[in-house]
C-alpha positions in Angstrom: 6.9 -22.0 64.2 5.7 -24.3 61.2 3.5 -21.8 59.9 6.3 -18.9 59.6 8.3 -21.1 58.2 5.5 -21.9 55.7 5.2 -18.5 55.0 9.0 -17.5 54.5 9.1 -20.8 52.3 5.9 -19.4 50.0 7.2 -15.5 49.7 10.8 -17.5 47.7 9.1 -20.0 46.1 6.5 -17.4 44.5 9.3 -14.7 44.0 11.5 -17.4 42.5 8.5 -18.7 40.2 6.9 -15.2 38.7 9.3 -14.7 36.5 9.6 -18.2 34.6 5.7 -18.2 33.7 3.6 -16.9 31.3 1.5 -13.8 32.1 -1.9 -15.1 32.4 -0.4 -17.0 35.7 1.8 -14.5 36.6 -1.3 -12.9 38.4 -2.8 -16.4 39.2 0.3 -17.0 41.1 0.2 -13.7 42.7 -3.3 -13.9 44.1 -2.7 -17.5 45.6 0.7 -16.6 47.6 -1.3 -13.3 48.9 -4.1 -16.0 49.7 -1.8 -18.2 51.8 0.0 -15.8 53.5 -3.3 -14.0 54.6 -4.6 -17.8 55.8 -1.2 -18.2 57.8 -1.1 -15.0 59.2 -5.0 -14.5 59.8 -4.9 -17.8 61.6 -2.1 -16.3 64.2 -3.9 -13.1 64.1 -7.5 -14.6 65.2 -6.0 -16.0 68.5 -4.6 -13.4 68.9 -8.0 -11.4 69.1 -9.1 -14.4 71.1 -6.8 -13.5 73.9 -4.2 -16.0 73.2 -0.7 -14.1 72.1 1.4 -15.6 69.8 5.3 -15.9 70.1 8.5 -17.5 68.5 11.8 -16.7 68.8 14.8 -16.4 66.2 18.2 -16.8 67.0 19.1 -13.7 64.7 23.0 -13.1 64.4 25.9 -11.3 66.0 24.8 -7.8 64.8 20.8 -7.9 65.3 20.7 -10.6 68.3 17.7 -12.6 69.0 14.6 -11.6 66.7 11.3 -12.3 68.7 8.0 -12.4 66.6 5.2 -11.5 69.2 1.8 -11.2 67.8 -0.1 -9.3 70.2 -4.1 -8.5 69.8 -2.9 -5.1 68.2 -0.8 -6.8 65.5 -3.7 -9.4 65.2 -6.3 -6.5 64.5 -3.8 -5.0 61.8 -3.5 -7.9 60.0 -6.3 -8.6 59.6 -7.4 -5.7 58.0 -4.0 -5.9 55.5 -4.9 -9.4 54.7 -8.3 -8.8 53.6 -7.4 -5.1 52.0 -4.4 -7.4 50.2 -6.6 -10.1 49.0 -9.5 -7.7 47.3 -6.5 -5.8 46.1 -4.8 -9.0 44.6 -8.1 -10.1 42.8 -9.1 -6.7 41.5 -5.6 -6.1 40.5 -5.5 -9.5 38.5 -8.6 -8.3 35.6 -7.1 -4.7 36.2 -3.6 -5.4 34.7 -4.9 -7.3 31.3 -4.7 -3.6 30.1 -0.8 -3.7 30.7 -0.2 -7.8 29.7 2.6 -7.2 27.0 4.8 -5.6 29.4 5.7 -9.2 30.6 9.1 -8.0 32.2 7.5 -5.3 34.1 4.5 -7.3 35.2 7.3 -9.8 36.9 8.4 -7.5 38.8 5.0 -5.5 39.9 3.5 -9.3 41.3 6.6 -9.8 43.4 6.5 -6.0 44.7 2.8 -6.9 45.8 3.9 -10.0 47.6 6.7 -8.5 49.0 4.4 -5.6 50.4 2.0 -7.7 51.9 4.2 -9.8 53.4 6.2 -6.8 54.5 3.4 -5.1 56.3 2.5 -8.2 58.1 6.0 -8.1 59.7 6.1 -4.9 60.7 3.2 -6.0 62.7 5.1 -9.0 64.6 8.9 -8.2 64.4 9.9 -6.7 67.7 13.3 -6.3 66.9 14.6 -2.8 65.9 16.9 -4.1 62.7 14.2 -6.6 61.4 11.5 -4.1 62.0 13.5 -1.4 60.2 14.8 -4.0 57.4 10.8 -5.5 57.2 10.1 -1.3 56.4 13.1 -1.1 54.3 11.1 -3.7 51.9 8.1 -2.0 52.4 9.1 1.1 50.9 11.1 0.0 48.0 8.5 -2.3 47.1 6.2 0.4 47.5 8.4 2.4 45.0 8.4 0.0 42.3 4.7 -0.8 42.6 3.8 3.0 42.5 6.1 4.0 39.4 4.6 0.9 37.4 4.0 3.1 34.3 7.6 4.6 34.7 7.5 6.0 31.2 5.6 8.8 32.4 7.7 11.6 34.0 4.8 12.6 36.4 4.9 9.4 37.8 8.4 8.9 38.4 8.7 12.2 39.9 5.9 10.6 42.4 7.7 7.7 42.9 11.0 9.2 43.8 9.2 11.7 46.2 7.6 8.9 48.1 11.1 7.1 48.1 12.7 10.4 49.2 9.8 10.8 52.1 9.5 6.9 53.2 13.5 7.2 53.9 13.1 10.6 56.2 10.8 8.2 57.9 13.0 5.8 58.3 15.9 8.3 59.5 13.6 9.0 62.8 12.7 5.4 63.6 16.4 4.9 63.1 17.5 7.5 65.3 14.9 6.6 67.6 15.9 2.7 67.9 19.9 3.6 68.1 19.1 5.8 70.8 17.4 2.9 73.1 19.8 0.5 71.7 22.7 2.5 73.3 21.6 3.0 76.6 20.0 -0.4 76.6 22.4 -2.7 74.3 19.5 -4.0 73.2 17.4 -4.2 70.0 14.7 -6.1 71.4 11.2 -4.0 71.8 10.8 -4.7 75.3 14.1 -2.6 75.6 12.2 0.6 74.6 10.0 0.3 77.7 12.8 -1.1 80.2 14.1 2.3 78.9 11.8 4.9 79.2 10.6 3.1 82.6 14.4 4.0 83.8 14.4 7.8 82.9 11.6 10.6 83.0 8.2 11.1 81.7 10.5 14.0 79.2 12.5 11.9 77.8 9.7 9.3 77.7 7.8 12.5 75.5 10.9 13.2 73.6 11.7 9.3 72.4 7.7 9.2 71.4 8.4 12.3 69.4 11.4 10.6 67.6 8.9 8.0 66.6 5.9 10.0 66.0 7.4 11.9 63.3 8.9 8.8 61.6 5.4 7.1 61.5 3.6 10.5 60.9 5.1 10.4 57.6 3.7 7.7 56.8 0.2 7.9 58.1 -0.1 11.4 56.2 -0.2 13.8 59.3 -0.2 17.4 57.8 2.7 18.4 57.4 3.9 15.2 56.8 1.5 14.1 54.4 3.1 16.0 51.0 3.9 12.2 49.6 -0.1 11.2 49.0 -1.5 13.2 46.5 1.5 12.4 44.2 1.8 8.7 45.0 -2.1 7.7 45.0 -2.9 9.3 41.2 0.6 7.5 39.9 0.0 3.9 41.2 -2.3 1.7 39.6 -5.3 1.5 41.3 -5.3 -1.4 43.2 -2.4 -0.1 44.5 -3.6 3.0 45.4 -6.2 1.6 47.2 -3.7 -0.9 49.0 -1.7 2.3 49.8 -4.9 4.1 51.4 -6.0 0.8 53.0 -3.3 -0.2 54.7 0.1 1.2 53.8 -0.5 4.5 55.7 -2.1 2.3 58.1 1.2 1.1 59.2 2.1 4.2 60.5 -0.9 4.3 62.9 0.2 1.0 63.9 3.3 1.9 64.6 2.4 5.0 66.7 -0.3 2.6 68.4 2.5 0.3 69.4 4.9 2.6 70.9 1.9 4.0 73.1 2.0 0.7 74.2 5.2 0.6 74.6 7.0 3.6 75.9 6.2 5.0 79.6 4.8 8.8 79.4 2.5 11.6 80.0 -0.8 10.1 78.2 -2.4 13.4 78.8 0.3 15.9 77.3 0.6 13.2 73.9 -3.3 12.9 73.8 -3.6 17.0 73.3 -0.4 16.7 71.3 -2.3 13.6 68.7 -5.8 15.7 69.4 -4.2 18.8 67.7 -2.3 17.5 65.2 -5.5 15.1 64.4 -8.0 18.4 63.8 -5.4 20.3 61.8 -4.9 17.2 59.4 -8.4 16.0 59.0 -9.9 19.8 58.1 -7.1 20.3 56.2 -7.2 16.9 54.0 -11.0 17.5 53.5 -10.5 21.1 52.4 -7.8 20.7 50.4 -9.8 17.6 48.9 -13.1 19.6 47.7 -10.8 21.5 45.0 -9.3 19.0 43.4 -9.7 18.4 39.3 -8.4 14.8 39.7 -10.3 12.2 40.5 -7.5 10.1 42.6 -6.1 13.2 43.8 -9.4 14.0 45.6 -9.5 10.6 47.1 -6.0 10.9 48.3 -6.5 14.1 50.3 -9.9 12.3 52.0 -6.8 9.8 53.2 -5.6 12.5 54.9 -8.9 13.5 56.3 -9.6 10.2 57.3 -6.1 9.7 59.4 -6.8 12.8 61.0 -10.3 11.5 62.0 -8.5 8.0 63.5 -6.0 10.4 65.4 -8.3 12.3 67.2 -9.7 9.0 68.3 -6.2 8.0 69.3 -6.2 11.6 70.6 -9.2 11.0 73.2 -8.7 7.4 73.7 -4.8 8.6 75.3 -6.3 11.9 77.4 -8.5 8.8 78.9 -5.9 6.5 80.0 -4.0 10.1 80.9 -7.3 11.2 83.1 -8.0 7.2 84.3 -11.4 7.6 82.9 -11.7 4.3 81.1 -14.9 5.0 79.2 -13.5 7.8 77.5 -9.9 5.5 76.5 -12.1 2.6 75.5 -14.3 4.9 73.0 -11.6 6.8 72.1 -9.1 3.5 71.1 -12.2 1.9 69.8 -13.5 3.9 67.4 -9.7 5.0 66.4 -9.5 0.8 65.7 -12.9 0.4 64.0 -12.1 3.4 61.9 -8.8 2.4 60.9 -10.8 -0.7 59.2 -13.8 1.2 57.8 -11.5 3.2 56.0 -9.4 0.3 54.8 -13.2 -0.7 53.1 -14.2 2.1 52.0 -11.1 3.8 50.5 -10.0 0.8 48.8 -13.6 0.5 47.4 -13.4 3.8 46.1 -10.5 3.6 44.4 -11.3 0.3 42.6 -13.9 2.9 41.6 -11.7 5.2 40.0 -9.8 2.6 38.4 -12.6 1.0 36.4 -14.0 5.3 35.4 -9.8 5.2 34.3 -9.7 2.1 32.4 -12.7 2.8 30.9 -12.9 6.7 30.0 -9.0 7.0 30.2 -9.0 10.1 32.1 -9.2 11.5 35.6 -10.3 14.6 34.9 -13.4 15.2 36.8 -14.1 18.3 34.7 -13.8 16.2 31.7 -16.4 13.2 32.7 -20.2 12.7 33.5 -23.0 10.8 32.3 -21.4 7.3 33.6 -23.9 6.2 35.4 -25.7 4.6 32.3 -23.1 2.8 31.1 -21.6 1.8 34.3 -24.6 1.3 36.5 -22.2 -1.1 39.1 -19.7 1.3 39.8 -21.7 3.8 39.8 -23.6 2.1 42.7 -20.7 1.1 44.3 -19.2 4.2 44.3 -22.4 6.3 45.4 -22.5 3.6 48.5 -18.4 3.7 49.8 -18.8 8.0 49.3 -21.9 7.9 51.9 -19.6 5.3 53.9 -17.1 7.7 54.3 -19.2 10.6 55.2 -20.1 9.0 58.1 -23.6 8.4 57.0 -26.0 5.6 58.3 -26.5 2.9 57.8 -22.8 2.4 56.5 -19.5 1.6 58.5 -18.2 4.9 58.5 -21.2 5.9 60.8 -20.3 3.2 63.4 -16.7 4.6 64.4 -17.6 8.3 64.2 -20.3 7.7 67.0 -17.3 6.0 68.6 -15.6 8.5 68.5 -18.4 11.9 69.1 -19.7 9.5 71.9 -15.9 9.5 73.7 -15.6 13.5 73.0 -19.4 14.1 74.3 -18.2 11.9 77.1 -15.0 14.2 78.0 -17.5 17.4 78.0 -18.4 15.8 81.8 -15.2 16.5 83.2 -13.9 19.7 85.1 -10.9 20.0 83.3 -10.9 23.1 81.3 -8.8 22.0 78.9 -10.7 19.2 78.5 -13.0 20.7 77.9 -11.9 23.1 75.0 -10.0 20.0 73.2 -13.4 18.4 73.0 -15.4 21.4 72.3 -12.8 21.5 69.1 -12.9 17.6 68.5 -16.7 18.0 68.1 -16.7 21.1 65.9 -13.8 19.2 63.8 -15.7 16.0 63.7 -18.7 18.1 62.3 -17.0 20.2 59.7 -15.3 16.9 58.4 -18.4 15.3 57.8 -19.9 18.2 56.2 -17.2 19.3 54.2 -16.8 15.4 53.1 -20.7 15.2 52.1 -19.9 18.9 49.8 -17.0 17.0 48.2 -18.1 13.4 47.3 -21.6 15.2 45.9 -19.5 17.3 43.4 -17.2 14.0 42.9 -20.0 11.7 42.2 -22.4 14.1 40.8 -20.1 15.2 38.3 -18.5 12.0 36.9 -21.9 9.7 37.4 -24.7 12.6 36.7 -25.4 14.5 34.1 -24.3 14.0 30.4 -20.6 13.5 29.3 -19.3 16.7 29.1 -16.3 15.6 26.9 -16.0 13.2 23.6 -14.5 10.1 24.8 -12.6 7.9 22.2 -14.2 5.0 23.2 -17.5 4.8 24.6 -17.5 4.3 28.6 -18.5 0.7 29.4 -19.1 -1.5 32.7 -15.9 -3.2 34.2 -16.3 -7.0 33.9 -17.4 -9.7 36.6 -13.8 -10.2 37.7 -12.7 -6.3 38.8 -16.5 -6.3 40.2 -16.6 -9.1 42.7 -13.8 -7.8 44.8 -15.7 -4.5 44.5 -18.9 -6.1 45.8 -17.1 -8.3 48.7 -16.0 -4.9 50.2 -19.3 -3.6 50.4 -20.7 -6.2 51.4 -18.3 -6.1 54.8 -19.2 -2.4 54.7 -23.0 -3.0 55.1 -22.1 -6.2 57.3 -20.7 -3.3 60.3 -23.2 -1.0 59.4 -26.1 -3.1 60.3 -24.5 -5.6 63.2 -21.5 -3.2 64.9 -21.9 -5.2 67.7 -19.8 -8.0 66.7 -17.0 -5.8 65.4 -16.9 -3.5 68.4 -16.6 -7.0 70.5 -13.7 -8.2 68.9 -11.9 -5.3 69.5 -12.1 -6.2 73.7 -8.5 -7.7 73.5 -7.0 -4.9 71.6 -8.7 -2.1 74.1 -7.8 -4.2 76.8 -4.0 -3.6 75.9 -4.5 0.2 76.5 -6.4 -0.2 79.8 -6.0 -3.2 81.2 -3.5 -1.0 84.3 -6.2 1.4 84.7 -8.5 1.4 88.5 -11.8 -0.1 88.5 -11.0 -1.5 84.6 -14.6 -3.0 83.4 -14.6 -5.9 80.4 -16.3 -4.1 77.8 -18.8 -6.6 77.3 -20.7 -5.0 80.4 -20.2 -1.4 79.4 -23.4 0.3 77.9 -21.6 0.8 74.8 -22.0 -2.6 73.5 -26.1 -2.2 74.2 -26.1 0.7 72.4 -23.8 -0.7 69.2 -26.7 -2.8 69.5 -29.7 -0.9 69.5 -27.9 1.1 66.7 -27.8 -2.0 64.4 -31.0 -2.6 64.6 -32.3 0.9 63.9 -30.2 0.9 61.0 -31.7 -2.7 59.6 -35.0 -1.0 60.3 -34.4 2.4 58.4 -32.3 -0.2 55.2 -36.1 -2.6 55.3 -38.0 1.1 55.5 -35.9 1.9 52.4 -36.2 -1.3 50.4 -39.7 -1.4 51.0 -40.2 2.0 49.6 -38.4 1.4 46.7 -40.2 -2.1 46.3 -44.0 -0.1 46.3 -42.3 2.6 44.1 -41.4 0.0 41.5 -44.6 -1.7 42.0 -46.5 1.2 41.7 -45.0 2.8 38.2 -44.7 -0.8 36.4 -47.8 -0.3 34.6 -47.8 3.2 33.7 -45.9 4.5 30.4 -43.0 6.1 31.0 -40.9 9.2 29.1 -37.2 9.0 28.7 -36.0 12.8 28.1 -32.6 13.9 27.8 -30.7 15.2 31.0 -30.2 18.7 31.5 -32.8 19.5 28.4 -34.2 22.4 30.2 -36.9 22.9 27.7 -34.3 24.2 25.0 -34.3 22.8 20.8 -30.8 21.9 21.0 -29.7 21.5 25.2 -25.8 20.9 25.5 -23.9 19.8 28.0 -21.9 23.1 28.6 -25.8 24.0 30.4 -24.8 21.3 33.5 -22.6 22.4 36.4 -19.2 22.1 36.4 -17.4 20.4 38.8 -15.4 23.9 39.7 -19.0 25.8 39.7 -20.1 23.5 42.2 -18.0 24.7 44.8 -17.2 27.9 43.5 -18.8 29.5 46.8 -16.9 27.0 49.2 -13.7 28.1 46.8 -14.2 31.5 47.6 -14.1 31.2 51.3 -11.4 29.0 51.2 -9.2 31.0 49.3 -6.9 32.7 52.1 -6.3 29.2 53.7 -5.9 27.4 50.3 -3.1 28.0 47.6 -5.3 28.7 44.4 -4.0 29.6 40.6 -6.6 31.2 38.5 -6.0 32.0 35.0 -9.2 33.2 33.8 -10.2 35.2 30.7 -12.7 37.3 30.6 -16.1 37.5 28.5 -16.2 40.7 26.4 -18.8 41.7 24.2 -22.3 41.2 24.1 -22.3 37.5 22.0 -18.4 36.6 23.2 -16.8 34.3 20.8 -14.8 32.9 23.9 -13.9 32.5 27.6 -13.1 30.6 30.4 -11.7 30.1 33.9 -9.3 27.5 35.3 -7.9 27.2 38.8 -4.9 25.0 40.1 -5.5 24.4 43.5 -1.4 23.8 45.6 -1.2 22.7 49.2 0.0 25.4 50.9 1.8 23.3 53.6 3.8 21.9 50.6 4.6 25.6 49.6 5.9 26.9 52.6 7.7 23.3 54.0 8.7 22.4 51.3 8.9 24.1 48.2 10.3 27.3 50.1 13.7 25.9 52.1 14.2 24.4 48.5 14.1 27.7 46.5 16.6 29.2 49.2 19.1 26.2 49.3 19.1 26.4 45.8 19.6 29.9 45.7 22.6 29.3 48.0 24.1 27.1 46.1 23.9 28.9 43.3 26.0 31.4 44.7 28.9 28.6 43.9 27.7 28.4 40.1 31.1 30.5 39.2 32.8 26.9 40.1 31.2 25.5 37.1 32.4 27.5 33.9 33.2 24.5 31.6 37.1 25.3 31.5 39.2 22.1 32.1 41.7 23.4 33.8 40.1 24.6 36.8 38.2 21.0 37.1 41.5 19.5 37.1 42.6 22.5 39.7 39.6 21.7 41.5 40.9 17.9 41.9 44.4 19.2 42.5 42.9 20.9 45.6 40.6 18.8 46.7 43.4 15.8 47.0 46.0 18.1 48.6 43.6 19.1 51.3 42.6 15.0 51.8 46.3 15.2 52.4 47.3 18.0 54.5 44.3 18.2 56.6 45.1 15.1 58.5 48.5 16.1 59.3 47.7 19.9 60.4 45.0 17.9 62.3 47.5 15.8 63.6 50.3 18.8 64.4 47.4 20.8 66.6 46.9 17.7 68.5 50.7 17.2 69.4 50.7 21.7 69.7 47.6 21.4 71.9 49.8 18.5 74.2 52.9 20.8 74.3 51.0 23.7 76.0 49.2 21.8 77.7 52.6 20.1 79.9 53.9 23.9 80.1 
């Protein structure tokens, strides 16, 4: 109990400090509350993953009753990843916003949004009571808001901040709706209530209540459709922020969907095809929409969605196993859903600390517009090149480790007689492999593009290296990211507590210790130290080799020609100008091209707007026709007072008569009814 209170007491005392001090501590004071909070929590969270469950109880009032803070191994795995996302975040964030240090006012209030989202988030990963939870989400989101619209001034950026607002409160409508309707059979806000409840009625309504939550955290997580919010959000936010958002924020909503499969009684097997197929859709989707993208953090944003899709056909497997009683195929599936959910907390956030040193340092996002960094910003560069093989699930890097997780649990379901098994997996795997291909297309045109070549644009200031202090957060994450690459065995371990939640009920459960997945984590790790020693060594008799012999430094993309120009490199568009073509009839694409004439044309050009599609048709469509609609009313407003005040004449006289007609059919209704 002393260390929550120690944590409520350091969110107000930091809160009520920010805005007395001077900017340079501003961020100082920022970065050491995060740092506190994540060494309280992390604390809680580590016995937690040790098999010892924390929990405390609050008294709570009259309207929410008794708030109980139960951190489980699942909130302990959680939080751990938010504290350490949070804390690279803090740092990187500190050196990023010098750029912004005379908005003083604004700065106040961006440190305390920070606070109050990582605080928030860890919450929403121990309250089990439905008001605190929602109220810890409410926080969440608005702080979320005012973190993303930090450069307000610009309309583009409000617009994304008010659509993420307008999205995060849908979300909250279904988790609402969702809680009241437990709370009223149950009179009970209390989690444990949700599976007293759906323990009492039938596996439907058990499907129907998981639905009610699944679209509320959905939302949040970036499903398609749900995910319209992301590639708005992540290009407005600063970047630390946008890589707090990909790390962790939509993180949250796997959580939550991981907790109510915990927690509410039904079919595992009809939700597992149900995640499964939602999962594929998003995660081909995300990466295809993601390969035609012009901005840099725009592209990143849609491999979010790629990424959640990946996680949720883990979640999809790992549910069809406890459905099926096959706990090999629930323990792969959960596992590499869990791993993953960390490796992309790494490498996301990595690579948009990326983008925000190419931003701060070329001022643009445009892919089209950049190239040639990787001379004058050799670090990111690097760092960038090794998070984009990370998250194409290449080895030796993390991302590999939880996509064999997760092939290994759909080559596993190919055993069983089930035919429609069988076809789920036959699609997993296909997915799984289009993903990873697709991704590799993508982050070659991303990084060859902005790093490669020569600048294709004139910058106003020449591109230089980000300093020691955005860089050493940078470096930490990769460091972890190399750390599971080369020893998975430690990280798939301390995942047995969290797995065991899932299958602990199931016959014949084994500790995963003594399944042969562990071994083979194993022998993985050390192939992977062996092929990284291979590679170093390589480089090392390379180096060796060409030390003493003179060397030539030509310009890039000279060709041979007098006077070569950058116009002679690939565009980022040519690149994937056949994949674009292919793509078309799934993809919403905008050309406006004009064409060459003549045989030495003065001029001409082609540029496409890629649009999500989903966006057009859920979105963007029912909005067109209810405005249509209601412009069938726009007669009402012709600027003449006296129909306003004709208007209010009406309006008050049917507040008044309404009631009493209302009342007079009552009493009618009564009279016939004694006849």
């Amino acid at each position: 109990m002393g260390k929550i209170i120690a944590f409520i007491v350091i969110i107000l005392l930091a809160i009520l400090l920010i805005p007395f001090i001077s900017v340079k501590w501003k961020g100082m004071i920022t970065v050491t509350t995060v740092t506190f909070i994540a060494i309280l929590s992390g604390s809680l969270a580590f016995q937690a993953l040790s098999g010892e469950n924390a929990e405390f109880l609050f008294t709570g009032s009259s309207v929410t009753g008794e708030i109980p803070v139960r951190i489980d191994a699942l909130s302990g795995w959680f939080i751990v990843i938010i504290n350490f996302t949070c804390i690279t975040g803090a740092i990187y964030g500190l050196h990023y916003m010098k750029a912004y240090r005379s908005q003083k006012s604004n700065l106040s209030l961006h440190c305390i949004s920070f606070i109050l989202v990582h605080s928030s988030l860890i919450c929403i990963c121990s309250l089990q009571n439905a008001i605190a939870f929602l109220i810890a989400w409410e926080i969440m989101a608005l702080s979320s808001f005012i973190l993303i619209i930090f450069e307000h001034y610009k309309r583009e950026t409000l617009n994304a901040g008010i659509n993420f607002l307008i999205q995060s409160h849908i979300c909250i409508m279904f988790l609402t709706l969702g809680f009241i309707w437990v709370a009223m059979r149950m009179n009970s806000y209390d989690f444990k209530a949700i599976t007293l409840f759906s323990s009492a009625n039938s596996l439907l309504t058990g499907v129907a209540l998981f639905l009610c939550f699944f679209f509320g955290f959905a939302i949040k997580a970036g499903f398609v459709p749900f995910h319209t919010w992301l590639p708005y959000a992540h290009p407005a936010a600063p970047s630390h922020v946008s890589g707090i958002m990909s790390g962790v924020i939509i993180k949250i909503g796997i959580f939550g969907m991981m907790r109510m499969l915990l927690l509410i009684k039904i079919d595992y097997l009809v939700i597992g095809y149900f995640i499964l197929f939602i999962s594929i859709v998003s995660g081909i989707y995300g990466v295809m929409l993601a390969i035609v993208q012009h901005n840099l953090k725009r592209l990143l944003a849609y491999h979010s969605i790629e990424n959640i899709g990946i996680i949720g056909i883990g979640i999809g497997i790992g549910c069809i196993g406890v459905g099926m009683e096959n706990q090999l195929l629930a323990v792969l599936g959960f596992a590499g859903a869990l791993l993953h959910t960390l490796n992309h907390s790494l490498f996301k956030s990595l690579l948009f600390y990326g983008a925000g040193n190419v931003y701060q340092s070329t001022h643009t996002m445009d892919i089209e517009k950049l190239g040639g960094l990787s001379k004058q910003m050799p670090h990111t560069a690097f760092l960038f090149l090794m998070s984009a093989l990370a998250i194409c699930g290449l080895p030796p890097f993390n991302g590999f480790i939880s996509e064999f997780l997760i092939y290994n649990g759909l080559f596993t379901g190919l055993y069983a007689s089930d035919n429609a098994l069988t076809l789920s997996v036959v699609s997993g795997i296909f997915a799984l492999a289009l993903i990873g291909g697709l991704a590799m297309l993508c982050f070659t045109k991303a990084f060859g593009s902005v790093f490669l070549g020569t600048a294709r644009y004139n910058l106003q200031h020449p591109a230089e290296e980000s300093n020691f202090g955005k860089l050493m957060p940078m470096y930490a994450v990769f460091i972890l990211i190399i750390a599971i690459g080369l020893f998975p065995k430690p990280f798939v371990i301390a995942l047995s507590e969290p797995l065991h939640l899932f299958t602990y009920h199931l016959h014949n459960n084994i500790p995963l210790e003594r399944l042969q997945i562990t071994a083979t984590m194993s022998m993985i790790g050390w192939c992977s130290v062996a092929f990284s020693g291979m590679a170093g060594l390589i480089f090392l008799l390379r180096k060796i080799m060409v030390s003493n012999k003179p060397q030539t430094i030509n310009v890039t993309w000279g060709c041979g020609y007098i006077a070569p120009t950058a116009k002679m490199q690939y565009t980022a568009s040519a690149f994937v100008r056949t994949y674009r073509k292919l793509a078309e009839p799934v993809l919403s694409i905008h050309k406006k091209k004009k064409e060459i004439q003549g045989i030495f044309p003065k001029s001409g050009g082609q540029e496409t707007h890629p649009y999500d599609k989903t966006e057009e048709w859920f979105i963007d469509y029912p909005l067109q026709q209810l405005k249509k609609f209601f412009n069938r009313f726009i007669f009402l407003q012709n600027g003449n007072l006296q129909f306003y005040i004709l208007y209010g004449v009406a309006f008050i006289t049917l507040v008044l008569i309404v009631p009493l007609a209302f009342d007079y059919l009552k009493a009618l209704i009564k009279f016939l009814n004694q006849l």
